[in-house]
KEFILUM-500184 format. One record per atom (N, C-alpha, C): x, y, z; atom name. Coordinates in pm, whole numbers, plus 50000, padded with zeros to 5 digits. Layout:
BEGIN
TITI:X:Y:Z:CA .
...
REM end
This chain:
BEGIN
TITI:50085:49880:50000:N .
TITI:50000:50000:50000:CA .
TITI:50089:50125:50000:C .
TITI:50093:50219:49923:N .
TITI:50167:50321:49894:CA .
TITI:50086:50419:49890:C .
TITI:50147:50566:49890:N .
TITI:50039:50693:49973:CA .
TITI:50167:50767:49965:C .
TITI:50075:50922:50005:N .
TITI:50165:51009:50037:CA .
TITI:50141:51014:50167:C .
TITI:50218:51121:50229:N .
TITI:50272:51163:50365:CA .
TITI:50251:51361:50404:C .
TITI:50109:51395:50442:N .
TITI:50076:51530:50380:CA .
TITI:50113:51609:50558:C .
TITI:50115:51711:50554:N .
TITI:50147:51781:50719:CA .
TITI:50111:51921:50718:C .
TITI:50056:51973:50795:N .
TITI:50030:52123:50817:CA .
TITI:50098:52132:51007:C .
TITI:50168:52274:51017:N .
TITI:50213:52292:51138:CA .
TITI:50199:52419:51175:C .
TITI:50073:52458:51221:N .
TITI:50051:52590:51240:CA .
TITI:50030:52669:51386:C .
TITI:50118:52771:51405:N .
TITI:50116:52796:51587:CA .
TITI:50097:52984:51515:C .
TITI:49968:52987:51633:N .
TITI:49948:53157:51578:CA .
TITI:49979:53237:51732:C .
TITI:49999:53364:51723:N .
TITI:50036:53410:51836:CA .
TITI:49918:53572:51824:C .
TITI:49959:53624:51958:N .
TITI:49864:53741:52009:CA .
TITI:49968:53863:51997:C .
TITI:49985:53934:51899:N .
TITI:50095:54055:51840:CA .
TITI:50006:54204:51846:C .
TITI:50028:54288:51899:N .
TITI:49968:54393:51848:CA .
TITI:49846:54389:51890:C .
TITI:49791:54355:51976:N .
TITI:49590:54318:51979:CA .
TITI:49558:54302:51844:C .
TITI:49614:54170:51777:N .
TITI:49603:54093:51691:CA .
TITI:49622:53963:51682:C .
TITI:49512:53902:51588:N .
TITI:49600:53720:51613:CA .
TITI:49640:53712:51503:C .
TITI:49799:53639:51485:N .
TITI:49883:53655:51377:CA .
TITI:49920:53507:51347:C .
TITI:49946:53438:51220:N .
TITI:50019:53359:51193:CA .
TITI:50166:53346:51227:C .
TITI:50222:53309:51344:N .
TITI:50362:53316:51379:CA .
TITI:50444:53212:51311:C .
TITI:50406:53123:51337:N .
TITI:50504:53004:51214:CA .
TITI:50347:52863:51126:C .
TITI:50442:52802:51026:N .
TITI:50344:52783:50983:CA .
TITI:50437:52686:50860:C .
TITI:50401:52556:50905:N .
TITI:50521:52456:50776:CA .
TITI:50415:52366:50745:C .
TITI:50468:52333:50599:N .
TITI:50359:52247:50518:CA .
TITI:50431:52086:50418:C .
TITI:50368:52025:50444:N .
TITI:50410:51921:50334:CA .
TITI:50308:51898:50253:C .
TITI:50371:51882:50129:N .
TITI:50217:51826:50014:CA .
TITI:50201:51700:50047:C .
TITI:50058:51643:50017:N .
TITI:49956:51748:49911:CA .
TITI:49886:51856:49994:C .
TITI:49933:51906:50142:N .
TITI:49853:52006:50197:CA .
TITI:49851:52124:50185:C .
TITI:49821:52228:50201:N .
TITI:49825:52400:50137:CA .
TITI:49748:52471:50254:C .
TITI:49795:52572:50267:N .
TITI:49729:52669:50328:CA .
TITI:49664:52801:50268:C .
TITI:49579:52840:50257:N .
TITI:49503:52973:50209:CA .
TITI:49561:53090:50282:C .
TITI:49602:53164:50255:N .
TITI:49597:53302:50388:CA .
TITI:49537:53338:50414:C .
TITI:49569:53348:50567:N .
TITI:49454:53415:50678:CA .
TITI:49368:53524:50635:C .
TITI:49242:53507:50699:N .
TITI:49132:53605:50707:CA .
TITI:49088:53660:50788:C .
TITI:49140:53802:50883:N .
TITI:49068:53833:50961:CA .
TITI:48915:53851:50964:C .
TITI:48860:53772:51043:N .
TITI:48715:53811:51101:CA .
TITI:48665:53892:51235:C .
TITI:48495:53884:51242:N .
TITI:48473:53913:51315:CA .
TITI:48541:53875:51494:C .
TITI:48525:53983:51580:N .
TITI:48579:53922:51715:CA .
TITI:48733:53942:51764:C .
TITI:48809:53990:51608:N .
TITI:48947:53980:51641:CA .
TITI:49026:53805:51575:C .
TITI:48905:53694:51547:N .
TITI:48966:53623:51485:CA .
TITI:49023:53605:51369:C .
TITI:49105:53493:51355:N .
TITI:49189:53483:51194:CA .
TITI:49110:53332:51168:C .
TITI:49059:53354:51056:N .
TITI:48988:53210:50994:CA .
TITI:49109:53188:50871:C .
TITI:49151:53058:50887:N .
TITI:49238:53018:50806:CA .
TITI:49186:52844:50736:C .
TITI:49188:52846:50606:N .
TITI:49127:52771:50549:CA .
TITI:49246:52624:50470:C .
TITI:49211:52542:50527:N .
TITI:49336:52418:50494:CA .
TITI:49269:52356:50402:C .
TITI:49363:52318:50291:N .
TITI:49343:52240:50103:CA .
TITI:49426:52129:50093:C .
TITI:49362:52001:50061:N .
TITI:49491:51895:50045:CA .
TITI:49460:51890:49876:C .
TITI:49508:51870:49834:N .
TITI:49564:51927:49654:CA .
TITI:49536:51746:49625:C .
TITI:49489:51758:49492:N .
TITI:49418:51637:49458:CA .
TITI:49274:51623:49379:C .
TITI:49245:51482:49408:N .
TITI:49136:51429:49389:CA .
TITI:49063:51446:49537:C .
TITI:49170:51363:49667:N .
TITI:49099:51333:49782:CA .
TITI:49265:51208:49836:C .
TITI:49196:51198:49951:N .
TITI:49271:51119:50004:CA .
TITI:49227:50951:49970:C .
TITI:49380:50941:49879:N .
TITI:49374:50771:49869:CA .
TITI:49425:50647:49932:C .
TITI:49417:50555:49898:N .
TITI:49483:50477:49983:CA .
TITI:49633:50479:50038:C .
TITI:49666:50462:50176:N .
TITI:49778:50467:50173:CA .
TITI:49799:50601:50231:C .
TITI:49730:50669:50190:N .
TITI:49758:50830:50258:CA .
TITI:49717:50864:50364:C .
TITI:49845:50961:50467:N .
TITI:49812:51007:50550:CA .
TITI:49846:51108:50615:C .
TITI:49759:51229:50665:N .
TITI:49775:51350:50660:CA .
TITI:49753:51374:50868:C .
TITI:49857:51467:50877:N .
TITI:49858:51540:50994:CA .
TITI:49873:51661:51002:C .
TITI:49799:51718:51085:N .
TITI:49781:51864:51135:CA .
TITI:49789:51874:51258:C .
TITI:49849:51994:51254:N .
TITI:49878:52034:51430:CA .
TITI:49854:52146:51417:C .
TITI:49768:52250:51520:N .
TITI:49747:52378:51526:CA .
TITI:49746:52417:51672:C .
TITI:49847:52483:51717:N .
TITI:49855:52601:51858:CA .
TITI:49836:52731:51839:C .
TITI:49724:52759:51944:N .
TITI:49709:52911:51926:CA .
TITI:49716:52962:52079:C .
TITI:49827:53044:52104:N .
TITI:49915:53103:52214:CA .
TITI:49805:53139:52255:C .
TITI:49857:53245:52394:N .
TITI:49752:53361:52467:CA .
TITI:49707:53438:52421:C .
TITI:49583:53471:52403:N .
TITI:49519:53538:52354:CA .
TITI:49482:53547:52236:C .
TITI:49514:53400:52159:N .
TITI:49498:53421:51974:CA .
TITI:49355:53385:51962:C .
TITI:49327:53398:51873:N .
TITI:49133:53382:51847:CA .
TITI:49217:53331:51694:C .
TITI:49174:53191:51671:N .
TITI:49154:53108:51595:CA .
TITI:49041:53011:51543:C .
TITI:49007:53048:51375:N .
TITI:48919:52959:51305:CA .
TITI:48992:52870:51194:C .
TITI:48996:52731:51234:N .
TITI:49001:52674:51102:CA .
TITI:48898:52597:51060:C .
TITI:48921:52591:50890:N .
TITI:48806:52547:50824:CA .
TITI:48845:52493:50705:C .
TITI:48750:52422:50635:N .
TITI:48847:52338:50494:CA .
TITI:48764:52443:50400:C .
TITI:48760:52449:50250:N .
TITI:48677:52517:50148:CA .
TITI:48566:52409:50097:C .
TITI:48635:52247:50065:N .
TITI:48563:52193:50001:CA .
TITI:48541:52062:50105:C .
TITI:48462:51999:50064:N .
TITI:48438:51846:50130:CA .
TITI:48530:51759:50110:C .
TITI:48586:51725:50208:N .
TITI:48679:51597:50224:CA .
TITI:48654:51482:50122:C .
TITI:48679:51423:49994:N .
TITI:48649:51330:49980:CA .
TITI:48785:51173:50021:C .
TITI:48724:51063:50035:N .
TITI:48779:50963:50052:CA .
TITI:48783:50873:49945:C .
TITI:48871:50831:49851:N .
TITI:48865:50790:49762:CA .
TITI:48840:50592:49754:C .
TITI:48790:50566:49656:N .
TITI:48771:50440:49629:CA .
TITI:48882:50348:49664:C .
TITI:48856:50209:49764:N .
TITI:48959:50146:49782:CA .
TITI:48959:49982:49772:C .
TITI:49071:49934:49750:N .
TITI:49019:49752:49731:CA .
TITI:49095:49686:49872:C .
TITI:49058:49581:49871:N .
TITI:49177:49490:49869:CA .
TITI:49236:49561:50088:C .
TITI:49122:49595:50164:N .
TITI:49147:49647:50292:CA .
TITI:49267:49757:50278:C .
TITI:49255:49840:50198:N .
TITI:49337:49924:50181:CA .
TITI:49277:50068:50290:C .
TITI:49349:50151:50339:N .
TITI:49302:50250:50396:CA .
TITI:49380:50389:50446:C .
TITI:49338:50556:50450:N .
TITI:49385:50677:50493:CA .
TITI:49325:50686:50598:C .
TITI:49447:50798:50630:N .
TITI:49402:50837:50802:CA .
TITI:49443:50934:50797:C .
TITI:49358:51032:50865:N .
TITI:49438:51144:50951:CA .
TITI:49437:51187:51073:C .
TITI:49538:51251:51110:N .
TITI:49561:51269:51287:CA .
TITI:49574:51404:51302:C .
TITI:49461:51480:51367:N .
TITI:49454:51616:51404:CA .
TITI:49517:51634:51543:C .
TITI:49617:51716:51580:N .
TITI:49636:51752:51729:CA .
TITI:49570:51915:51737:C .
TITI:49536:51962:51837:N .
TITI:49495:52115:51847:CA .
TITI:49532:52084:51997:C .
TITI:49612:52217:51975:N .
TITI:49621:52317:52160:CA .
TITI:49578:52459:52186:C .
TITI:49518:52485:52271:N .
TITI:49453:52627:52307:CA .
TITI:49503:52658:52426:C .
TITI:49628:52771:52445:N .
TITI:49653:52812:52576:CA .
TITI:49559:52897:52639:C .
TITI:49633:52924:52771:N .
TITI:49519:53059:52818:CA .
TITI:49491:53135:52770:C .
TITI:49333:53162:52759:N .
TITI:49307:53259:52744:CA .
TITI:49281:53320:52572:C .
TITI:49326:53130:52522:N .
TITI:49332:53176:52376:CA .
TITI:49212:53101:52331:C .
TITI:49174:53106:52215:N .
TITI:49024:53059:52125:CA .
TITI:49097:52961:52013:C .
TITI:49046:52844:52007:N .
TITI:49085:52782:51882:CA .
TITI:48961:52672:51837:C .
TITI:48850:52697:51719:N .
TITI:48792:52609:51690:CA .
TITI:48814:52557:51555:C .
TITI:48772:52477:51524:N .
TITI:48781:52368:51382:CA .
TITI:48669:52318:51345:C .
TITI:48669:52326:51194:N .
TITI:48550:52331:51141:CA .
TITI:48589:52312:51021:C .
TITI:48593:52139:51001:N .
TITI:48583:52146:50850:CA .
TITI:48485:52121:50779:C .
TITI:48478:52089:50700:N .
TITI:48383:52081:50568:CA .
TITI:48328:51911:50597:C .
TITI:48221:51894:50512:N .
TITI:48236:51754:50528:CA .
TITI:48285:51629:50485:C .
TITI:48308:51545:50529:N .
TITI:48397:51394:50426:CA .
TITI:48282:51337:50396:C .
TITI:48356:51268:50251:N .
TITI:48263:51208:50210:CA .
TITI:48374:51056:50144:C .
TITI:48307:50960:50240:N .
TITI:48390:50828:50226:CA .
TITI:48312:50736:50072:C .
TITI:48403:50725:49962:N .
TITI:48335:50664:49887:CA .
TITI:48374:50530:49904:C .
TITI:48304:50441:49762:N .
TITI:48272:50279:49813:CA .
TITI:48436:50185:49824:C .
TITI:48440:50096:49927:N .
TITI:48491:49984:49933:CA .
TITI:48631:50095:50057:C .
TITI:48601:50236:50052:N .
TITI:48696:50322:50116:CA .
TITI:48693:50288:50292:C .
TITI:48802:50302:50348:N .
TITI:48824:50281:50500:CA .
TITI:48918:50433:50579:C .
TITI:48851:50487:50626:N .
TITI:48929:50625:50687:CA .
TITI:48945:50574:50809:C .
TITI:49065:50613:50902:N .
TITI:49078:50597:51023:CA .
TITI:49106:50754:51091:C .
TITI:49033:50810:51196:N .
TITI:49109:50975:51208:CA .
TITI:49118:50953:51369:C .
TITI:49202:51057:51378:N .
TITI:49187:51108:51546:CA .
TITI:49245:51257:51569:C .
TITI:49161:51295:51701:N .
TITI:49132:51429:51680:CA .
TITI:49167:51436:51847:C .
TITI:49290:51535:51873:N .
TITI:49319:51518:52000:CA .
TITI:49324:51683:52026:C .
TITI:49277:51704:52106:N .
TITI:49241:51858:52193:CA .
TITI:49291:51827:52318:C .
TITI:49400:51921:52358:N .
TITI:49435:52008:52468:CA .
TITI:49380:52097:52492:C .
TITI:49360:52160:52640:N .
TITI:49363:52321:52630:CA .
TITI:49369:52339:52790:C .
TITI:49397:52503:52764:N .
TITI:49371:52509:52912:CA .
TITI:49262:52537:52972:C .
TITI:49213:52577:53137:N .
TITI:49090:52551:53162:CA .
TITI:49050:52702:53119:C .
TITI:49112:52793:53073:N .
TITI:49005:52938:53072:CA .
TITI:49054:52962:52879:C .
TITI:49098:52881:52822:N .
TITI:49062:52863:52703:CA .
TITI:48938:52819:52637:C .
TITI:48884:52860:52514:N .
TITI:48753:52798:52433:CA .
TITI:48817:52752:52328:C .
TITI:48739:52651:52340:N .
TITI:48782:52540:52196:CA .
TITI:48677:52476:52148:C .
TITI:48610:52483:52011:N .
TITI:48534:52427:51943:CA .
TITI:48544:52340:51836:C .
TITI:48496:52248:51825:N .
TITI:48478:52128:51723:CA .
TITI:48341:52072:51661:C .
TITI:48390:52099:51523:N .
TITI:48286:51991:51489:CA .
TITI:48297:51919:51327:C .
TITI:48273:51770:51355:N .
TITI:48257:51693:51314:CA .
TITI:48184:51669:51157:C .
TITI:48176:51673:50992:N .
TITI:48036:51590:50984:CA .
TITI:48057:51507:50840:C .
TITI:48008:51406:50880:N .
TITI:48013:51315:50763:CA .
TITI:47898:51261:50653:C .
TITI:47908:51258:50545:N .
TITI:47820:51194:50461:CA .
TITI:47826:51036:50457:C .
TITI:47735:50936:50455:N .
TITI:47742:50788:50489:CA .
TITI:47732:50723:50337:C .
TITI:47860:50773:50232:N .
TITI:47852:50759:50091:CA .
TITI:47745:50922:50018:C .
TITI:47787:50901:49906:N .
TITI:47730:51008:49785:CA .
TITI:47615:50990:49762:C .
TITI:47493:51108:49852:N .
TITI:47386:51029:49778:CA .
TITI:47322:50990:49676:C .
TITI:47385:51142:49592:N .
TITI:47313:51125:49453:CA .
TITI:47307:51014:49352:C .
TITI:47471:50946:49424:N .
TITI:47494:50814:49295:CA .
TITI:47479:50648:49397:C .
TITI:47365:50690:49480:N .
TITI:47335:50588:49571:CA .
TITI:47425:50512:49629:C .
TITI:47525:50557:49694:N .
TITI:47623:50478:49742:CA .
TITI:47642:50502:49906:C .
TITI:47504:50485:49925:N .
TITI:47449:50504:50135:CA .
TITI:47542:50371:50170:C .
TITI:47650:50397:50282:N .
TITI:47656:50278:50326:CA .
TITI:47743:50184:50242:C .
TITI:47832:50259:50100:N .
TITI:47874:50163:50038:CA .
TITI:48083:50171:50075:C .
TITI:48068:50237:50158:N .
TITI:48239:50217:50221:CA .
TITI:48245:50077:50298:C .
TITI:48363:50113:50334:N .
TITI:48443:49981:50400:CA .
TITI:48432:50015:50582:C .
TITI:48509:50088:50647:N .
TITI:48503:50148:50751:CA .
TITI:48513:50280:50778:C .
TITI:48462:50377:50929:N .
TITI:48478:50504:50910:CA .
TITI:48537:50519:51059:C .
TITI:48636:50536:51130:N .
TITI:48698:50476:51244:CA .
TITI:48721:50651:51257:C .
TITI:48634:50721:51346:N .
TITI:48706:50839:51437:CA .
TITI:48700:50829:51581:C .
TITI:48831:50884:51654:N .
TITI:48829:50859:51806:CA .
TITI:48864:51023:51834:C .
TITI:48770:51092:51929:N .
TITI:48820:51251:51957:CA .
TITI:48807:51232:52120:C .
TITI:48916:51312:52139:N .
TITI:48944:51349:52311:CA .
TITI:48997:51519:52312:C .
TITI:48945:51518:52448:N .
TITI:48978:51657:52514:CA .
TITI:49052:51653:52580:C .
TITI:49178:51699:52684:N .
TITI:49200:51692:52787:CA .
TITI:49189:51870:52831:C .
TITI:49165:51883:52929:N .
TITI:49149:52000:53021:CA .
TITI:49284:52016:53132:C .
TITI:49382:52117:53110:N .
TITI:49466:52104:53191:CA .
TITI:49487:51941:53267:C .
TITI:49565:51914:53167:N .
TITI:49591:51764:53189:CA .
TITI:49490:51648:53221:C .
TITI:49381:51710:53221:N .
TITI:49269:51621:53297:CA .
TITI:49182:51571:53218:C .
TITI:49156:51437:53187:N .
TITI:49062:51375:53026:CA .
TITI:48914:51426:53081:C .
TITI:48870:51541:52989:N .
TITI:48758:51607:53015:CA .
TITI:48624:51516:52910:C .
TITI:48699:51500:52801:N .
TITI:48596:51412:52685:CA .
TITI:48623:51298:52616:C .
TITI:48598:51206:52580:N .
TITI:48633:51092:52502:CA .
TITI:48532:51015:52418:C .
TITI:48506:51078:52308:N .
TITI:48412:50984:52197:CA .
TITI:48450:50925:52062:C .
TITI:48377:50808:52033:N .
TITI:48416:50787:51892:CA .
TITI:48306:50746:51795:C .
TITI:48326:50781:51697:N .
TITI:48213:50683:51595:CA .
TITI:48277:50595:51522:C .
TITI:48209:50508:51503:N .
TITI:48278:50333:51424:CA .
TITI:48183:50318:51321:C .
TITI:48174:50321:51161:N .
TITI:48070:50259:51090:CA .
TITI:48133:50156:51044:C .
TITI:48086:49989:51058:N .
TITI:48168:49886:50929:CA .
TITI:48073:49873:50895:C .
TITI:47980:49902:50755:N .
TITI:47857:49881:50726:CA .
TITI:47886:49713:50679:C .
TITI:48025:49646:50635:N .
TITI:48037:49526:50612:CA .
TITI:48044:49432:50700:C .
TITI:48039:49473:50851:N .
TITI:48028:49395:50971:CA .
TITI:47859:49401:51014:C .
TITI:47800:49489:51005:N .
TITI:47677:49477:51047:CA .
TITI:47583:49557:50979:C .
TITI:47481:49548:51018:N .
TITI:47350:49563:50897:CA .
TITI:47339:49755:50969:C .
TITI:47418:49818:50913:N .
TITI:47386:49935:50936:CA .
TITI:47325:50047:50903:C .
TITI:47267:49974:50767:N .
TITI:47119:50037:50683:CA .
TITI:47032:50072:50776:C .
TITI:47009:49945:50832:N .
TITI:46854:49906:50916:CA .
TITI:46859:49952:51042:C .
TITI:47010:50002:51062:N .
TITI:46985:50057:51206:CA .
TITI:46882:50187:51257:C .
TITI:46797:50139:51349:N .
TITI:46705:50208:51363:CA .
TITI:46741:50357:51438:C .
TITI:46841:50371:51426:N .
TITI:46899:50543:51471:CA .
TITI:46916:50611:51351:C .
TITI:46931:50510:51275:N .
TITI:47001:50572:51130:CA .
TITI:46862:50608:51026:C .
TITI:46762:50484:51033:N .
TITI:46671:50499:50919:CA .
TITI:46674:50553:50823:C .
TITI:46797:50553:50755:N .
TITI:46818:50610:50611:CA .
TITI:46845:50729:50586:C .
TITI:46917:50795:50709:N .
TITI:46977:50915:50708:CA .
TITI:47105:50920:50672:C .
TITI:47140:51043:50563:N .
TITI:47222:51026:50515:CA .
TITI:47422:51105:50549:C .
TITI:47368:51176:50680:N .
TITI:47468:51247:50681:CA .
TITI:47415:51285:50872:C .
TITI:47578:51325:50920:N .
TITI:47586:51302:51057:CA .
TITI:47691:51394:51091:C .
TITI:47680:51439:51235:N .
TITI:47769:51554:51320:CA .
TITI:47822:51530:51431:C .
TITI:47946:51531:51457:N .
TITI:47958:51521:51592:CA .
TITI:48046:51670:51656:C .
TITI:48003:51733:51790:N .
TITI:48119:51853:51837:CA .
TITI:48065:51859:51931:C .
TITI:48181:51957:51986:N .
TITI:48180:51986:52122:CA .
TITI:48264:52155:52178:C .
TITI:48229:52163:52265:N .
TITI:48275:52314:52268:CA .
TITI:48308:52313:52422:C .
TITI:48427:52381:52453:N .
TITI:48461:52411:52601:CA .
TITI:48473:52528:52592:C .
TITI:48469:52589:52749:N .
TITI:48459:52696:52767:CA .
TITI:48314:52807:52754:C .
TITI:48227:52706:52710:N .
TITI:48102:52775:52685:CA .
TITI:47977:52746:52819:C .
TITI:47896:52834:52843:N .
TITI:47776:52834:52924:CA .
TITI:47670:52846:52817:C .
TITI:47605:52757:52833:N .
TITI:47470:52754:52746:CA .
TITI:47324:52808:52830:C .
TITI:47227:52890:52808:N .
TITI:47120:52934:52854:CA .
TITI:47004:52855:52824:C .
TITI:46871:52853:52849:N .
TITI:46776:52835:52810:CA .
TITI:46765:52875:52662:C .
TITI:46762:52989:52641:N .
TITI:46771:53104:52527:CA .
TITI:46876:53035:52412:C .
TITI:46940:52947:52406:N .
TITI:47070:52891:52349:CA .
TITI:47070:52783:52248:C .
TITI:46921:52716:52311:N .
TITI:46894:52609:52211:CA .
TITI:46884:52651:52103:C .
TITI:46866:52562:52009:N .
TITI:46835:52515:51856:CA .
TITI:46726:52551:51811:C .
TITI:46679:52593:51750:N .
TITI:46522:52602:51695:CA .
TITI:46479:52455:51656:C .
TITI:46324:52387:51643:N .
TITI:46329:52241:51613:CA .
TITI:46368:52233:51472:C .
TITI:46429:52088:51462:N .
TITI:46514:52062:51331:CA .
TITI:46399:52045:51191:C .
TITI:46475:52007:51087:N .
TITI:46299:51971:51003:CA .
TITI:46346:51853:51003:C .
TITI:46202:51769:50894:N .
TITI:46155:51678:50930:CA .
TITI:46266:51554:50931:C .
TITI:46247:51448:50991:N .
TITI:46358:51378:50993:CA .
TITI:46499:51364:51008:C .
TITI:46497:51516:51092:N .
TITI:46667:51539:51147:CA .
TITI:46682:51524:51277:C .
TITI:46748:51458:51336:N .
TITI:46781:51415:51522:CA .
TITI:46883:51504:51540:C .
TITI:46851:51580:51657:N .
TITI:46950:51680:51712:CA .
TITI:46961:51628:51871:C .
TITI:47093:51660:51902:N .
TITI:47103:51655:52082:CA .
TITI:47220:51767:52075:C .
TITI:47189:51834:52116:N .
TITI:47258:52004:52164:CA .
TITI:47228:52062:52288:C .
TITI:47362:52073:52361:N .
TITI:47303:52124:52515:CA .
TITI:47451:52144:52610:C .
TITI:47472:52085:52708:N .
TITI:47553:52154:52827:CA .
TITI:47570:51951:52881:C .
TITI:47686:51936:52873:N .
TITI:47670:51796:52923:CA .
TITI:47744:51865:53074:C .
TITI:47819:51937:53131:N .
TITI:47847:51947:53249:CA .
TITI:47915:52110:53252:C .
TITI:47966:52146:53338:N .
TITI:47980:52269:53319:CA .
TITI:48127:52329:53254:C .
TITI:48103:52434:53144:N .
TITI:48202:52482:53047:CA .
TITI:48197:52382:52931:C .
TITI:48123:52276:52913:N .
TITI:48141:52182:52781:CA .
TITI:47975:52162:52759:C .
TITI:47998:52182:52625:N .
TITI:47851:52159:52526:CA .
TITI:47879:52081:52421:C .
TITI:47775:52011:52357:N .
TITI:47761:51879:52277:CA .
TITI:47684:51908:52148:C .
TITI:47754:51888:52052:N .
TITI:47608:51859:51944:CA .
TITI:47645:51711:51887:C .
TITI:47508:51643:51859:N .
TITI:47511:51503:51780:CA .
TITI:47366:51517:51702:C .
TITI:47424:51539:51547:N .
TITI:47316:51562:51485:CA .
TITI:47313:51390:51345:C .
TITI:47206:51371:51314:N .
TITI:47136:51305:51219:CA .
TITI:47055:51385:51076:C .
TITI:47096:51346:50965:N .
TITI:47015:51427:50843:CA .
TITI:47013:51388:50762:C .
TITI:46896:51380:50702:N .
TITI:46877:51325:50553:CA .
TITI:46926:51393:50434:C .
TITI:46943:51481:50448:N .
TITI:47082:51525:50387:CA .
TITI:47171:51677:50385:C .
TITI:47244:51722:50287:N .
TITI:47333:51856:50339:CA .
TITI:47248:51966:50431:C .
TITI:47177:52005:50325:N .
TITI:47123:52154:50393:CA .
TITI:47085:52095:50473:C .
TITI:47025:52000:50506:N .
TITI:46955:52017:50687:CA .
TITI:47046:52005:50781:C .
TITI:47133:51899:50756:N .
TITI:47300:51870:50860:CA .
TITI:47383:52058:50865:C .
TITI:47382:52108:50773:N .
TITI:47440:52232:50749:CA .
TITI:47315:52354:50838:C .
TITI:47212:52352:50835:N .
TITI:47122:52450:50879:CA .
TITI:47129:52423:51036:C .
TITI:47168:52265:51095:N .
TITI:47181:52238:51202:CA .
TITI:47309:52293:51295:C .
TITI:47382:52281:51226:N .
TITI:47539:52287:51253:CA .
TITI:47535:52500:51274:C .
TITI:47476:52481:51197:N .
TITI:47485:52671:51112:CA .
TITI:47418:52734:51295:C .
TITI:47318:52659:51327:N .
TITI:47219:52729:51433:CA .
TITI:47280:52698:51539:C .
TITI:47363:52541:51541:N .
TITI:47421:52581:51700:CA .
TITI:47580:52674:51706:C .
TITI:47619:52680:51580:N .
TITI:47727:52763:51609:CA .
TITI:47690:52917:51661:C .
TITI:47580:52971:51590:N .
TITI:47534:53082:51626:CA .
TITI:47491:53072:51753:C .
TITI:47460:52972:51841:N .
TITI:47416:52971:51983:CA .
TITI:47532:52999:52075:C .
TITI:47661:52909:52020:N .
TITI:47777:52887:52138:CA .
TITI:47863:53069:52098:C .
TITI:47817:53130:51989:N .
TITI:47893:53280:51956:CA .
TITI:47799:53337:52051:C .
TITI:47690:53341:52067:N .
TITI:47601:53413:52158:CA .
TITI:47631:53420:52274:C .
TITI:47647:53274:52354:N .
TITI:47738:53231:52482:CA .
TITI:47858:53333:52493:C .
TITI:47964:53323:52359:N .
TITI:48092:53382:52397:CA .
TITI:48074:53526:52385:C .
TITI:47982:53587:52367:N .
TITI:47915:53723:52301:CA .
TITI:48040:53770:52194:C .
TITI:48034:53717:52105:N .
TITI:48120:53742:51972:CA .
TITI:48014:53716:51845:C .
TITI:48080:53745:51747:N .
TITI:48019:53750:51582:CA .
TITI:48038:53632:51535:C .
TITI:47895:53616:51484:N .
TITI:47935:53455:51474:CA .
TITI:48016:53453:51311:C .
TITI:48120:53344:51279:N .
TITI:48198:53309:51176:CA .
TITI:48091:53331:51065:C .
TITI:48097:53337:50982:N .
TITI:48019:53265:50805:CA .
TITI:48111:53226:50722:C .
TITI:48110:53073:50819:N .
TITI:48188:52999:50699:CA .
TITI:48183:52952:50548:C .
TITI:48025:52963:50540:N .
TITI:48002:52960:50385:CA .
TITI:48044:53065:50299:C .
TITI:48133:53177:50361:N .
TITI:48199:53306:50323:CA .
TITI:48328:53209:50206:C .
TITI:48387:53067:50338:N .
TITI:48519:53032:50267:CA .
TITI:48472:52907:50210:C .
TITI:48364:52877:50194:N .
TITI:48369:52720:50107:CA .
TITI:48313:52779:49941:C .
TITI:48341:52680:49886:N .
TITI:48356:52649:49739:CA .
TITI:48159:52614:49729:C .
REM end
């Protein structure tokens, strides 16, 4: 099995009552866009792996630190795709993120989309400290729907953790082998085609904070699992509703931080 070997290494710092790109190293096929200041004082910076998509064999790492006081957004432009694979072939990628005091760092990419006989493995590891905010989120398509391929990958293996000043604050994963078990018929799933997972520290959620109700046939759980950390786990039959979902709780947890919320559909394709 042969692949490339892709890397982004990005540490931003707090210059000037500004957040700045301080260093910043790349290996192909990965690319960086230049920064965009936004609303809040943040820099939204948008990461490209050059290609078709990630094929077999390939595997890509990112690391992003954002010092004291940096207010950091990353985000992808286009949807992750995962390319066609035989023969238990499979890509991975390994995200690290750190948020010091006092600094902001969320992530937000676009969505993957695993095509047939394909196996992704990822992991997504968050540090931070305890008076840092850090946001994540998650979302996947379960195959292309348009060319009916629900369910037609191999495996979809993500494991994400938090730690909180050294302390394991979160630990979840999602597993699909639709070739190990009948995961059509799973009755959580009922033929939904696309899915979310995030989480946010540092946030207080209100009454006032929730979601508006989803439409028809979309499962939402959005809320406060203990204090300073909030959850979303969404279900959708397809983009725009997974996207209108995602879209409403980000605007909830900017409300929390009383900042402007991002428009990331500003940087996608």
């Amino acid at each position: 099995m042969t692949g490339v070997a892709g890397a982004v290494d990005l540490r931003f710092g707090w210059r000037r009552s500004e957040t700045v790109l301080a260093e910043c190293r790349v290996d192909a096929p990965m690319k960086v866009v230049r920064p965009f200041p936004s609303a809040g004082g943040r820099l939204v910076v948008q990461l490209i792996t050059l290609g078709p998509g990630l094929c077999a064999g390939d595997t890509l790492r990112v690391r992003v630190t954002s010092e004291g006081g940096a207010r950091v957004v990353v985000t992808t432009p286009a949807a992750a795709r995962i390319m066609a694979m035989t023969g238990g072939e499979r890509a991975e990628q390994h995200v690290a993120l750190h948020a010091d005091a006092r600094s902001s760092l969320e992530y937000y990419p676009m969505v993957a989309i695993p095509f047939p006989g394909s196996t992704f493995v990822q992991t997504v590891t968050v540090t931070a400290a305890r008076d840092a905010r850090v946001g994540v989120v998650e979302a996947w398509a379960l195959g292309r729907q348009a060319r009916g391929e629900y369910l037609a990958f191999a495996r979809l293996s993500s494991r994400t953790s938090l730690t909180v000043d050294d302390v394991l604050t979160l630990a979840e994963a999602t597993e699909v082998a639709p070739g190990l078990h009948d995961a059509a018929n799973a009755a959580v799933l009922a033929g939904r085609h696309y899915t979310a997972s995030g989480f946010w520290h540092g946030v207080t959620l209100t009454g006032r904070d929730s979601p508006a109700p989803p439409a028809d046939r979309t499962l939402v759980a959005f809320g406060q699992s203990k204090p300073g950390l909030a959850y979303l786990r969404a279900l959708a039959p397809d983009a725009p509703a997974l996207d209108a979902v995602i879209r409403r709780s980000l605007d909830r947890v900017a409300t929390s931080w009383q900042v402007a919320p991002v428009c990331l559909e500003r940087f996608r394709c």
